[in-house]
C-alpha positions as CSV (number, residue, x, y, z in Angstrom):
1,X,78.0,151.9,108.4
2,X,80.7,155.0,108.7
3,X,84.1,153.9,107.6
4,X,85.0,154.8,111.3
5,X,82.5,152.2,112.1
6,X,83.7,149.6,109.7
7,X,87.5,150.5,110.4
8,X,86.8,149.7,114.4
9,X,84.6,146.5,113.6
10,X,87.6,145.4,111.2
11,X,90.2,146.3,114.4
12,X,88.3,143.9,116.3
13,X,87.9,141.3,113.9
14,X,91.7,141.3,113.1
15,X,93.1,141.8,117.0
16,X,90.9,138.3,117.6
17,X,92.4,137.2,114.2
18,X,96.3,138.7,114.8
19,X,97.5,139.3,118.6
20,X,97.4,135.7,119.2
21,X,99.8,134.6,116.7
22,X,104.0,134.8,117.8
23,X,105.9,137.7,117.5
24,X,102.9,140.3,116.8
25,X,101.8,143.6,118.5
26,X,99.1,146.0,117.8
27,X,99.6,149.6,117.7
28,X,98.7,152.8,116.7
29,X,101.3,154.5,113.8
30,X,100.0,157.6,112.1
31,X,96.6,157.6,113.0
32,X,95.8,154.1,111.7
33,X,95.4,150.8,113.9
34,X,98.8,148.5,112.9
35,X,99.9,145.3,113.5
36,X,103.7,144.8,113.7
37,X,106.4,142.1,113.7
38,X,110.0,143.1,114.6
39,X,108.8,146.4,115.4
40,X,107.8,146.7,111.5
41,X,104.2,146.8,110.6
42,X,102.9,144.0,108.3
43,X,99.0,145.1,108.4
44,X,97.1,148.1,109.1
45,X,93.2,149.3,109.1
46,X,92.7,151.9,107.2
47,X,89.7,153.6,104.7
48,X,87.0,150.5,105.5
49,X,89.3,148.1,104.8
50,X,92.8,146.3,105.8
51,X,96.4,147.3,104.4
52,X,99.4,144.7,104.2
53,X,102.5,144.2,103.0
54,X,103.6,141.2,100.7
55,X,106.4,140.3,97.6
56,X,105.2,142.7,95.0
57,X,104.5,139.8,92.5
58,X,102.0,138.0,95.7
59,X,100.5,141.8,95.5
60,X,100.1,142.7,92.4
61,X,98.8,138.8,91.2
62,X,96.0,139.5,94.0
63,X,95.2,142.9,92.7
64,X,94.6,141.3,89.7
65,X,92.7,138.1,91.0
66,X,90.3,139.4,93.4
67,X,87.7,142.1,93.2
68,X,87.7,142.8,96.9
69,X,91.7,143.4,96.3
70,X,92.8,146.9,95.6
71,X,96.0,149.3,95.7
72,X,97.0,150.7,99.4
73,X,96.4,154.1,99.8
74,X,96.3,155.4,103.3
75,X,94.4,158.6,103.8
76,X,94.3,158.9,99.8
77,X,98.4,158.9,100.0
78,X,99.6,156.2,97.0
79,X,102.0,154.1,98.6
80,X,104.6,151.0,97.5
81,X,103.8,148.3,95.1
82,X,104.0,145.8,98.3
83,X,101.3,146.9,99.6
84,X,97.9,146.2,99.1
85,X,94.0,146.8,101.0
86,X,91.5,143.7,101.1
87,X,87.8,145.3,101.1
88,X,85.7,143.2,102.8
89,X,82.2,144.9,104.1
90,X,82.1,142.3,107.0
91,X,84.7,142.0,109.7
92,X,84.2,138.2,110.1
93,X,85.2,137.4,106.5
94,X,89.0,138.6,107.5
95,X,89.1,134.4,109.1
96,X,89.2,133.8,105.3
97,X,92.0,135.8,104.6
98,X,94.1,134.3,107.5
99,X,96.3,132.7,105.4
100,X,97.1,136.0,103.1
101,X,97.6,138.0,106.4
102,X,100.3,135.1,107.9
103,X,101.8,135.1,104.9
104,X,102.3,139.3,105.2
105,X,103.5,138.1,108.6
106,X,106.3,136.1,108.0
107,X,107.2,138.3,104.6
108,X,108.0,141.1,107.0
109,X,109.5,138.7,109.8
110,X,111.9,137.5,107.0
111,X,113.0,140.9,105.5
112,X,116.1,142.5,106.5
113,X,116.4,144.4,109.7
């Protein structure tokens, strides 16, 4: 499968997951499909797998605890220390990260406007 492919199998996967819960919307920003909270964007698909913000001790304790965890990099650009990507080669298997990607949701919710 074409990381175009996986990127619009993980959309779907994640709108069923996301767009249900308070407070969220989905839309495009920069090219890549985002979720946002208070018009800021917790989550994002991006390079066959799924961006999101957290505390940058929550993200850098799952870089190190998790092999399908990694460093953000949109479109090969390095970004902050609060994000990071969960790889995961099926869609489905975001339902087991539900609790990681609420927990991005109510980090953002929470910071400072």
């Amino acid at each position: 499968m074409s990381t175009a492919e996986l990127d619009a199998a993980h959309k779907a996967a994640l709108d069923a997951l996301l767009l249900g819960l308070p407070g969220v919307v989905g839309a495009q920003m920069a090219g890549l499909s985002a979720y946002f909270v208070n018009k800021r964007m917790f989550a994002c698909v991006s390079n066959g797998g799924v961006g999101i913000r957290l505390p940058a001790a929550v993200a850098t304790e799952l870089q190190f605890s998790r092999a399908d965890v990694s460093a953000f990099q949109p479109k090969g650009l390095a970004s902050t220390r609060e994000w990071v990507q969960i790889n995961r080669s099926d869609s489905a298997d975001y339902a087991r990260d539900l609790e990681i990607l609420k927990a991005s949701l109510e980090y953002v919710r929470a910071a400072r406007q």
